[in-house]
C-alpha positions in Angstrom: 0.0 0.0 0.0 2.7 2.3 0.8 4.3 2.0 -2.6 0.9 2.4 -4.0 0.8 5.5 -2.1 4.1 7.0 -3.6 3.3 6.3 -7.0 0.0 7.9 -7.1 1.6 10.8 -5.0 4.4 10.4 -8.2 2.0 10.3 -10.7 0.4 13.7 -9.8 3.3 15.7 -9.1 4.3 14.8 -12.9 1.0 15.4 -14.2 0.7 18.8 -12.4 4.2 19.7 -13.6 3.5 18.7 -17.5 0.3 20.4 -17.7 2.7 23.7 -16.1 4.8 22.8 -18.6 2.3 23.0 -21.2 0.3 26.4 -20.5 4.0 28.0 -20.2 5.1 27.7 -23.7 1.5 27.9 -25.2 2.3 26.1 -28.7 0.2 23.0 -29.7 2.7 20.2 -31.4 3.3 20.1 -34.4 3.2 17.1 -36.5 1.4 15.7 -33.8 0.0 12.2 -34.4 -3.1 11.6 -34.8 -5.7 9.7 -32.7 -7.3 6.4 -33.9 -10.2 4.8 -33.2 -11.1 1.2 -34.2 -14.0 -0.6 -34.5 -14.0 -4.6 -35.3 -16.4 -7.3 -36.2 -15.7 -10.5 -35.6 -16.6 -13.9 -36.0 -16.7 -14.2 -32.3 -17.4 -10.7 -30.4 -17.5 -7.3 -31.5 -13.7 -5.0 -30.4 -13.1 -1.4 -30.0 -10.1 0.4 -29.6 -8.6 3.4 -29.2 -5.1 4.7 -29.0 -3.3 8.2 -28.2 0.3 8.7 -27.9 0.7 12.5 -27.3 3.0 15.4 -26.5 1.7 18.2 -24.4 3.1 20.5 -26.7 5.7 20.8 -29.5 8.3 22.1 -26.9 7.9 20.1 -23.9 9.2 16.0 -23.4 6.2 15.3 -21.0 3.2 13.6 -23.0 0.5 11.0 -22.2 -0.3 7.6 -23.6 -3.9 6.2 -23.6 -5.3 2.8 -24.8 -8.3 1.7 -24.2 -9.4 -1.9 -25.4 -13.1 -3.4 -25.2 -14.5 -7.0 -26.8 -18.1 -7.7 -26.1 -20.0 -10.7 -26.9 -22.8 -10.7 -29.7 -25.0 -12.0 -27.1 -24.2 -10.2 -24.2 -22.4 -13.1 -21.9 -20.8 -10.6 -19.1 -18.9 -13.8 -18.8 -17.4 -13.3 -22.2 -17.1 -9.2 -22.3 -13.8 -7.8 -21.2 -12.0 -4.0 -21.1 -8.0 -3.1 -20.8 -7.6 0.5 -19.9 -4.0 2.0 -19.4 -3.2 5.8 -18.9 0.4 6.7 -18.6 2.3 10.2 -18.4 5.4 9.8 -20.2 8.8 11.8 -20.4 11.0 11.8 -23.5 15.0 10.9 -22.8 16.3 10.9 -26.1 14.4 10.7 -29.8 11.6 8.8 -28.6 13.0 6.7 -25.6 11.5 7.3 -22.6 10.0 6.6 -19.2 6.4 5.9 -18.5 4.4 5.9 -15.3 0.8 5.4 -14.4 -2.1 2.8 -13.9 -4.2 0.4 -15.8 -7.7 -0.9 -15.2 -8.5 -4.3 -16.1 -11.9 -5.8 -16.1 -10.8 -8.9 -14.7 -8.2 -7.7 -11.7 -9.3 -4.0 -11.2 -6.9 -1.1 -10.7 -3.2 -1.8 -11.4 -0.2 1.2 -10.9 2.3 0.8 -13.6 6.1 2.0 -14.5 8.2 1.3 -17.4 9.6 2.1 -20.7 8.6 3.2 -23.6 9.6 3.5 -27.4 7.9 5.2 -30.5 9.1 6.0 -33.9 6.9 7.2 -37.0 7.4 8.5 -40.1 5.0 8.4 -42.9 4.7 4.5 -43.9 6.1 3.0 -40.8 5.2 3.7 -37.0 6.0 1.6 -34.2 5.2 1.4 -30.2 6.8 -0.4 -27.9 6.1 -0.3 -23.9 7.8 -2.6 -20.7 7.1 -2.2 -17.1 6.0 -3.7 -14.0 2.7 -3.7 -12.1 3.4 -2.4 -8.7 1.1 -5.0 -7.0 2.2 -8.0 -5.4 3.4 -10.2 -7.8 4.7 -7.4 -9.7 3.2 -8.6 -12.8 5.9 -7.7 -16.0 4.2 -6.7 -19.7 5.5 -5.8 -22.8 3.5 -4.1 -26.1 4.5 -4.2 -29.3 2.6 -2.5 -31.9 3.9 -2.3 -35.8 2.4 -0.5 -38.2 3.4 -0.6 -42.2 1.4 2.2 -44.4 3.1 2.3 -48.0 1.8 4.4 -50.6 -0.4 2.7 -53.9 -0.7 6.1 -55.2 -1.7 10.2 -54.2 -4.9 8.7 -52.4 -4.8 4.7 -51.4 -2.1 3.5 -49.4 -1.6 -0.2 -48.3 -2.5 -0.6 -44.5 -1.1 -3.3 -42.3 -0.6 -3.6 -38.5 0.7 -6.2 -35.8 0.4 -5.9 -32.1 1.5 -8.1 -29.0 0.9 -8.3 -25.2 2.4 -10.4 -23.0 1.7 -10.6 -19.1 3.7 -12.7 -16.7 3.0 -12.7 -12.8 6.7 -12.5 -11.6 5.6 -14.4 -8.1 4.7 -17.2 -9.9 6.4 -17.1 -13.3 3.4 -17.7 -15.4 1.5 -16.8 -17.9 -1.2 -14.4 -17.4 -2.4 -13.0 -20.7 -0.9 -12.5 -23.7 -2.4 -11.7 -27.3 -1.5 -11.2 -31.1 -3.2 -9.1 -33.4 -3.3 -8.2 -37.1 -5.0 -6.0 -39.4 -4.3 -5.9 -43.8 -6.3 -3.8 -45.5 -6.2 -0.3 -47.2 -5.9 3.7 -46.2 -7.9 6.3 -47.9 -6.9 9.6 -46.1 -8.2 9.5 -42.5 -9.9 5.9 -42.9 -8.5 2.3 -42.9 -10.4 -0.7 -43.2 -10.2 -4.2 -44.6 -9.3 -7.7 -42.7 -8.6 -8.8 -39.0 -8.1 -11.0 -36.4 -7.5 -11.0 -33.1 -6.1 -14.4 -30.8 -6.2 -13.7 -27.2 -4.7 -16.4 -24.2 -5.7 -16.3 -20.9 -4.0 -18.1 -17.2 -1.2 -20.3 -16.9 -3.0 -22.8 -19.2 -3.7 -20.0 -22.0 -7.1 -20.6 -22.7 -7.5 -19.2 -26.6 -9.9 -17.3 -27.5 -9.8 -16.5 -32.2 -11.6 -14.0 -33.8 -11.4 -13.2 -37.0 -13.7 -10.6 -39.1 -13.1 -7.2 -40.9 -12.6 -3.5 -39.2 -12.6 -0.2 -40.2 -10.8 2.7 -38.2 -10.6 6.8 -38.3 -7.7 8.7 -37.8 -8.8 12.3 -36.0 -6.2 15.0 -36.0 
C-alpha cells in the first residue's frame, strides 16, 4: 500500500508539472500524431479500440499515452465481455526513448499502478510502439506491447495498411502466464480511414485458454 501511495503521489506531481509545462510555452505540437479509433467485427465478439500517444506540446518532453481496449460478446455473456484500460504520463529521454508511469484498469483484476519504458518511432509508412514495465502490486506482474504499423503508398490517395500488435503478461511471483495476445490488421488507407481484414487471438492463465476471432474493421484517424 505504501508503494501504491508513492506512485499515485508520483503520478500527480508529474501530471501537475506537465500540464505547467504545457500552459507555459502555449504552442500545440506540431506534427502531432493523430488519434485512432477502431471498430471490429468478428466472428466471435465485437472489439473497439482506441489509441493516443501525445506530447503536451511541440516544446515540452512530458506527454501521455492512452489505450483503451473493449470486446463484447454478440450475445451479451458478461462472462465473455472484457475491457484493458491503461493511462500513462510519459517523459522523452532521447528521440523517442522514454519513461512511462501510471495505472491500468482491467476488467478482470481491477486497478493496477504501472512504470516502465517506452519506445515510439513514425514516419509516414512506418510507426511503431513499444512499452515494458512492471505492475506495482504483489506479484509485480511484468508486460511488454508491441505494436507495428506498415502504411506504403499505392498512389496520391490509397495506401496499403497493415498492422501487428503483442501483449504479454507474466505474474513475476509465480512465473506464469497471465495474458498474452497477437493481433493483425491488412487492408487499405484512404486519407483519415482504414479498413479491410482482421483478427485477433487472445490467451488467458497459466494454461492459455484461446480465445480467435477473425472478421473485418474499419478505423478513423482524427487529427
Amino acid at each position: 500500500m505504501k508503494t501504491v501511495t508513492k506512485l499515485l503521489i508520483y503520478i500527480i506531481t508529474l501530471f501537475f508539472s506537465s500540464v505547467v509545462i504545457a500552459q507555459d510555452s502555449g504552442a500545440k505540437p506540431q506534427g502531432s500524431p493523430p488519434i485512432p479509433i477502431e471498430v471490429f467485427f468478428g466472428n466471435d465478439r465485437f472489439v473497439s479500440q482506441i489509441t493516443i500517444n501525445k506530447k503536451f506540446t511541440s516544446s515540452t518532453k512530458f506527454g501521455v499515452l492512452v489505450s483503451s481496449y473493449f470486446a463484447a460478446d454478440y450475445e451479451n455473456d458478461l462472462r465473455k465481455n472484457e475491457s484493458m484500460n491503461i493511462l500513462l504520463l510519459s517523459y522523452d529521454i532521447y528521440k523517442g526513448l522514454g519513461v512511462t508511469s501510471g495505472a491500468a484498469l482491467n476488467s478482470k483484476w481491477g486497478f493496477r499502478p504501472f512504470s516502465g519504458g517506452l519506445y515510439s518511432y513514425a514516419d509516414k509508412t512506418f510507426f511503431t510502439l513499444i512499452s515494458s514495465g512492471f505492475y506495482l502490486t504483489e506479484s509485480n506482474n511484468f508486460e511488454s506491447k508491441v505494436v507495428l504499423q506498415y502504411k506504403p503508398k499505392l498512389n496520391d490517395v490509397w495506401s496499403l495498411y497493415s498492422r501487428v500488435e503483442f501483449l504479454f503478461n507474466q505474474d513475476m511471483d509465480t512465473k506464469k502466464h497471465e495474458r498474452s495476445a497477437l493481433y493483425g490488421r491488412l487492408g487499405l488507407n484512404y486519407k483519415a480511414f482504414n479498413f479491410g481484414f482482421a483478427t485477433n487471438y487472445d490467451w488467458y492463465g497459466p494454461v492459455k485458454f484461446s480465445r480467435e476471432n477473425y472478421g473485418v474493421f474499419i478505423s478513423y484517424a482524427f487529427k
